[in-house]
C-alpha positions in Angstrom: 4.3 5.6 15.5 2.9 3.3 12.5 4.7 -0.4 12.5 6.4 0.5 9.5 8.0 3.6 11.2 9.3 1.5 14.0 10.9 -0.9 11.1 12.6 2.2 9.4 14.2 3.1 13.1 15.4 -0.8 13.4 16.7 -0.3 10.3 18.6 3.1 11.0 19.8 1.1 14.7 21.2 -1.3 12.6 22.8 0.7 10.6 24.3 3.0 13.5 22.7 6.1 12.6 20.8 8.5 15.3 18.5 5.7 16.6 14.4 7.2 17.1 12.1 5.9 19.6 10.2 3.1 18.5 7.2 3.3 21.2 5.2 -0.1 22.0 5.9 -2.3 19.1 3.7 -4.4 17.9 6.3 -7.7 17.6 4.3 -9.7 15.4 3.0 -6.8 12.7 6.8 -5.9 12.9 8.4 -9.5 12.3 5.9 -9.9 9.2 6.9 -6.7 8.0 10.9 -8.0 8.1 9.7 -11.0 6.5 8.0 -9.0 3.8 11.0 -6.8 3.3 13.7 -9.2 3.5 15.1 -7.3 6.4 15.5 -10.0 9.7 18.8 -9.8 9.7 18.9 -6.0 10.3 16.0 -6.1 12.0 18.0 -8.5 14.1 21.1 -5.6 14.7 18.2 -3.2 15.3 16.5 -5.0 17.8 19.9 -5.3 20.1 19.3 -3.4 22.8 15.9 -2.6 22.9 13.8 -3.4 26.4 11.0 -5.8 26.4 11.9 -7.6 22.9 9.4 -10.9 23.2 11.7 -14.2 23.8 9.9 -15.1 20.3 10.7 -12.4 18.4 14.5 -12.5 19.8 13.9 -16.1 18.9 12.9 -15.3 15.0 15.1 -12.7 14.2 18.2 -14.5 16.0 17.3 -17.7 12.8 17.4 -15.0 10.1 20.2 -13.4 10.8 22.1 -16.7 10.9 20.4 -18.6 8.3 21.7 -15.8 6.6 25.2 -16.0 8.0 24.9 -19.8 6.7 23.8 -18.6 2.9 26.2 -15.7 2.5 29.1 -18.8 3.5 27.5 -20.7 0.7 27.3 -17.9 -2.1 30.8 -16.7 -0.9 32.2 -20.5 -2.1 30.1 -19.9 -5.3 31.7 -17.1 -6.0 35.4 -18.3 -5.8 34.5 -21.4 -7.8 32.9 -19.5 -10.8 35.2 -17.2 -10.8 37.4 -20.0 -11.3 35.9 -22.5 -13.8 34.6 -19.2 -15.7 38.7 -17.9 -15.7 39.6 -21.3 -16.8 37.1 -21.1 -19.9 38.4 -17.3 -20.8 35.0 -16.3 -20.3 34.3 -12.7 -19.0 32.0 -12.0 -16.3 31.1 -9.2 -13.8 29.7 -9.9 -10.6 27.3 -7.1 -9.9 25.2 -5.8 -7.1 24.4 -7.2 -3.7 27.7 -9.4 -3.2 29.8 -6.7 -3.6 27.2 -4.1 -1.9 27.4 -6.3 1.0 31.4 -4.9 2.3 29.7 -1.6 2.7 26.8 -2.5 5.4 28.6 -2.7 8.9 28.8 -6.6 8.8 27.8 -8.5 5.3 25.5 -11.0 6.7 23.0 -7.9 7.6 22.6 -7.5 3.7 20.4 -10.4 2.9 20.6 -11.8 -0.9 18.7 -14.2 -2.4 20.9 -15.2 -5.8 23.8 -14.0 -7.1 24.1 -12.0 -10.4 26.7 -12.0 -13.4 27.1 -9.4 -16.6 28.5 -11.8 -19.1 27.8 -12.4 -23.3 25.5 -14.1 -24.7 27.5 -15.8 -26.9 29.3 -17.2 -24.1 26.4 -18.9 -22.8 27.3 -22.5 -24.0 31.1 -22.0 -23.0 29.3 -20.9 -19.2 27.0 -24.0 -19.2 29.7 -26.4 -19.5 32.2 -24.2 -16.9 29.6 -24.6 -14.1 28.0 -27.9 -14.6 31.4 -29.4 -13.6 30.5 -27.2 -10.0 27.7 -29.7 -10.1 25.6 -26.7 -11.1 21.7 -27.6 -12.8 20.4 -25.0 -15.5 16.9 -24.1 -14.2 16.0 -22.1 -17.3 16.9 -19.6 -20.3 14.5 -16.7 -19.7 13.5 -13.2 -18.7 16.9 -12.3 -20.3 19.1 -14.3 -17.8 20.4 -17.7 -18.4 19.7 -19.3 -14.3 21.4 -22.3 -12.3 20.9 -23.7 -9.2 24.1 -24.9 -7.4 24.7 -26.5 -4.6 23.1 -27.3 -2.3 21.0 -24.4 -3.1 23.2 -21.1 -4.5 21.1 -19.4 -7.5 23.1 -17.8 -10.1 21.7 -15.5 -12.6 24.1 -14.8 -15.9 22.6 -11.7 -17.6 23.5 -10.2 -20.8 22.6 -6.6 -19.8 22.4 -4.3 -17.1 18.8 -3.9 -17.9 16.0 -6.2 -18.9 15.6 -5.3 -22.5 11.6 -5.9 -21.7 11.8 -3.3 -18.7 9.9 -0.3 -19.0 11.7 1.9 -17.4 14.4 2.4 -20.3 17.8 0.1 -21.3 20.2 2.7 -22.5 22.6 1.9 -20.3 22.8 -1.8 -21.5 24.6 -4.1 -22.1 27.0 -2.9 -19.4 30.1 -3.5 -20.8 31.1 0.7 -21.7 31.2 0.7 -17.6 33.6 -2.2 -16.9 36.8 -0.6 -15.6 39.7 -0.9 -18.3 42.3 -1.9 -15.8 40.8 -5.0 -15.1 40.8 -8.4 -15.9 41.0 -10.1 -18.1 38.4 -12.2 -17.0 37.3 -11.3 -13.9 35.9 -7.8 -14.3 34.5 -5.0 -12.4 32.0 -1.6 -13.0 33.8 1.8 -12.6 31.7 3.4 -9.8 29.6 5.1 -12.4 28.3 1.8 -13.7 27.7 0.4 -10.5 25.4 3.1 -9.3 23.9 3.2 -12.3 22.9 -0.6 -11.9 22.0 0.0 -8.4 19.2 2.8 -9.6 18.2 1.3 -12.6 17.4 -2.1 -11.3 15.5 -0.2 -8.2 13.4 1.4 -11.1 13.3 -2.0 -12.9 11.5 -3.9 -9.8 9.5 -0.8 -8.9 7.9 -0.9 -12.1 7.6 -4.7 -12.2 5.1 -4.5 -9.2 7.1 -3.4 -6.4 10.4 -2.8 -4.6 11.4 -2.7 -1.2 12.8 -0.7 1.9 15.9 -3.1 2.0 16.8 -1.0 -2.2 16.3 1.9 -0.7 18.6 1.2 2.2 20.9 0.1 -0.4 20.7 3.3 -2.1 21.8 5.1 1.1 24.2 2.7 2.2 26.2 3.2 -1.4 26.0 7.3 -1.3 27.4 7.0 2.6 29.3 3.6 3.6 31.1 3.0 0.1 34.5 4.0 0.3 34.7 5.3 -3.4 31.7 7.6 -5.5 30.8 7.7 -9.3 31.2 11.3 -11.2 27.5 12.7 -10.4 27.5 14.9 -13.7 28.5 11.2 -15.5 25.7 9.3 -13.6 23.1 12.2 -14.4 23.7 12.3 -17.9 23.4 8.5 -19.0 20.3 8.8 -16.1 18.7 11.8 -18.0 19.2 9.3 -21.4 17.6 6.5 -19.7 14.8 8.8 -18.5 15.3 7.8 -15.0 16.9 10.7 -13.6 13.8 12.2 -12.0 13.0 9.2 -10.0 16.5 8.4 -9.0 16.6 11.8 -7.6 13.2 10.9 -5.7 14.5 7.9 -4.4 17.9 9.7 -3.3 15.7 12.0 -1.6 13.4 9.5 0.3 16.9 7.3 1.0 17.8 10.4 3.2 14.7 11.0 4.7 14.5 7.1 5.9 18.0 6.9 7.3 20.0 10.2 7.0 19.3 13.3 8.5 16.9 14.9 6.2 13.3 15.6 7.4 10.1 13.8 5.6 8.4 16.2 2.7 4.5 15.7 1.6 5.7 15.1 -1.8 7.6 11.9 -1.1 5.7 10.7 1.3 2.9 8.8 -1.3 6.0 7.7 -2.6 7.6 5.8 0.4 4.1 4.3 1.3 4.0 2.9 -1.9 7.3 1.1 -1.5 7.0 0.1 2.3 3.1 -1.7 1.4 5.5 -3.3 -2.4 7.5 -5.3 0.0 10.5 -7.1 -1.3 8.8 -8.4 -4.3 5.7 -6.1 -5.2 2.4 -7.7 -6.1 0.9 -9.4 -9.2 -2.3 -6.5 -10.0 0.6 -3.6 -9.3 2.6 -5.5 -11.9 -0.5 -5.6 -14.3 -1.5 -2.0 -13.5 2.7 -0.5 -14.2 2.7 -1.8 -17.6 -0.9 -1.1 -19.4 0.7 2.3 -17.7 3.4 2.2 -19.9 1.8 0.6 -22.5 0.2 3.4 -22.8 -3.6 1.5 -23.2 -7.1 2.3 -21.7 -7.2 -0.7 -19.5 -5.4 -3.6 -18.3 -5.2 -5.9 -21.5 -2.5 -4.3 -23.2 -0.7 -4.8 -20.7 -1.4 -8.4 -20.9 -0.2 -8.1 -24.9 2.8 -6.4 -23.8 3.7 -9.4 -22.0 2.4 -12.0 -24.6 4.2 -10.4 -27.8 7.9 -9.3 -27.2 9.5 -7.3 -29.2 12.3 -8.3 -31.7 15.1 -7.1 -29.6 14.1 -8.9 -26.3 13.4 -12.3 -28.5 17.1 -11.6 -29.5 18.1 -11.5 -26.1 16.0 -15.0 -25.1 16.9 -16.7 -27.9 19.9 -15.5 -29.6 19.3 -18.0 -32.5 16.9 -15.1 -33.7 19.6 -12.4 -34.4 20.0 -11.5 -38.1 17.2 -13.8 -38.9 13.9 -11.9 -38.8 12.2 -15.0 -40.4 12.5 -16.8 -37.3 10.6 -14.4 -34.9 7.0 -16.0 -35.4 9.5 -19.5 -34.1 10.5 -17.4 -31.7 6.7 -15.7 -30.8 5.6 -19.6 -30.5 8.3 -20.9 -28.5 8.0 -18.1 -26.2 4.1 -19.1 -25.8 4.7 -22.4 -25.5 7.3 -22.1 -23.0 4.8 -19.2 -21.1 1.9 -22.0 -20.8 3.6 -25.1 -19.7 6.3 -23.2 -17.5 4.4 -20.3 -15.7 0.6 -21.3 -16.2 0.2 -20.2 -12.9 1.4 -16.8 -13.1 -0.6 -16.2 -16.7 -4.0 -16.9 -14.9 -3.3 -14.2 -12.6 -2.0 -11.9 -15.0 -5.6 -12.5 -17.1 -7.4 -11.9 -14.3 -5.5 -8.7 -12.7 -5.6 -7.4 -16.1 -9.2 -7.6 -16.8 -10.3 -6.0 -13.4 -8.9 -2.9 -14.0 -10.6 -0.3 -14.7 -9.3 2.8 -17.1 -10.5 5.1 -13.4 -7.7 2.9 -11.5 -5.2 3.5 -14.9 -5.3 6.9 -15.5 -4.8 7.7 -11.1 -1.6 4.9 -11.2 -0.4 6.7 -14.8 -0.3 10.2 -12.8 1.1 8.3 -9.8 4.4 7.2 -11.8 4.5 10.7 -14.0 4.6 12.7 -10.9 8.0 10.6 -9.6 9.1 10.1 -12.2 8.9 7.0 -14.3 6.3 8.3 -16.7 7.4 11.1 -18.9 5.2 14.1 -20.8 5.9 12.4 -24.6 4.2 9.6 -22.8 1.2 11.0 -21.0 -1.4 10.7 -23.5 -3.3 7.5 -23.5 -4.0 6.1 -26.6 
């Protein structure tokens, strides 16, 4: 049994599903791998009861379950004082994803979560600013189509204006969001119907996958929404607007694999390239896979147009970073040079790497990762010839 098999069987102990053997784990591979999953605190559930479990490992996974105990206190208060201020300012907002996903896993905490996420307008962004910086909250920044704060003593929250990066490549025809928000509530504090919620859930799985990576702990959540929520989305609904965002091949692959990892369904060859893909992404993929998905769906012969992709935006994500662009097509080279300037001074860093991932790959290592993401999904025939 591989390390990461004996992660997936923590994973299904944790969750109370028909524990497997683990065999002679290897506690150090296996506490890096949590750490590069963002999974110790079900690791930590899955571990109970196992012989032998090192005092140090006990030790490690014992501090990330309740440092996480300790942030899920802190993003709880966040969330009632947003709510608040943002009620206060009559401004509409959605919390989406992983705060709510975490009711459904057998105890919150084991669902770790790094920020917190909001649907909201964009034209409410200055009415927002001023509703959280009396929380003491400190704008970090105004881009990859979220407007980000820190609050604290150190609670991210991320206010998008769509479901969907408008930059992603894995389709935004669900966005903005707001045709799922349930009619009976509000006024300001709103919620998905079930349809939108899965619909989030998949997309933004296909978003990150295609970004560089996603991990087992998206997967889980997958799984954990199908079998632990207490209420389920029209399929026919969720398969049409997937079929219109072109994601309804992979979701169906992931669905599949979320089975095979922690229901009852048994492993086929097919998906297995497809969950050793995501178990070696971790939580956050990697820089050159990043590089390598979009000169795929750029469609170019090697790696620079995928740096291009990057560099020049189209008009309708500008609109979304800087909504002082909309209706004025004269101001998109402003926008094209603010968008550089803000690319070199703020993420330098992340641009070198980008250069240099992009010019190492070859159109050999292109076309392979092109017919990796066709054959699950994410690439689609009007797509498959490279220009």
């Amino acid at each position: 049994m591989t390390t990461e098999q004996q992660l997936i069987a923590l994973l299904r102990r944790a969750m109370g599903t028909e524990p497997a053997e683990t065999g002679s784990i290897a506690w150090e591979r296996l506490l890096s791998l949590t750490q590069f999953h963002r999974v110790g605190p079900l690791a930590y559930f899955g571990a109970k009861g196992l012989p032998e479990v090192p005092p140090a490992a006990a030790q490690t996974l014992t501090a990330a379950y309740y440092q996480e105990v300790f942030r899920q206190s802190q993003q709880e208060h966040a969330v009632r004082a947003i709510g608040d201020v943002l009620c206060e300012a009559r401004v509409p907002h959605v919390l989406l994803r992983g705060a709510l996903l975490k009711s459904d896993y057998p105890e919150p905490a084991m669902r770790s979560m790094s920020d917190l996420d909001y649907l909201v307008r964009v034209e409410d962004y200055p009415a927002i600013q001023t509703a959280v910086e009396r929380l003491g909250a400190r704008h970090i920044h105004t881009d990859g189509g979220h407007f980000s704060f820190q609050f604290p003593p150190q609670v991210m929250v991320e206010f998008h204006p769509a479901l969907i990066y408008t930059a992603s490549p894995v389709g935004t025809a669900i966005n903005p969001g707001w045709q799922y928000v349930r009619p009976e509530s509000g006024p300001h504090v709103l919620e998905l119907t079930e349809e939108g919620f899965y619909l989030n859930l998949l997309c933004h799985l296909a978003y990150h996958f295609a970004k560089g990576g996603t991990g087992v702990r998206s997967v889980l959540d997958v799984w954990v929404y199908r079998h632990r929520h207490p209420l389920q989305p029209d399929r026919g609904f969720v398969e049409r607007e997937l079929e219109r965002a072109g994601l309804l091949p992979f979701a169906r692959n992931i669905e599949a694999l979320s089975e095979i990892w922690f229901g009852n369904a048994v492993m086929k060859p097919e998906l297995e390239e497809l969950g050793k893909y995501i178990l070696s992404s971790g939580a956050y993929g990697f820089t050159r896979r990043a590089v390598l998905n979009a000169a795929s769906f750029a469609t170019g012969k090697r790696g620079l147009s995928a740096l291009k992709s990057r560099a020049f935006y189209p008009r309708r994500e500008l609109e979304n970073r800087f909504p002082w662009v909309k209706g004025r097509l004269w101001l998109l080279p402003a926008a094209w040079a603010l968008r550089a300037w803000t690319a070199v001074t703020k993420h330098g860093t992340h641009i070198v790497r980008w250069s240099r991932a992009a010019r190492s790959i070859s159109r050999e290592e292109l076309r392979a990762q092109r017919t990796f993401l066709k054959r699950f999904g994410l690439i689609h025939p009007e797509k498959e010839r490279m220009t």
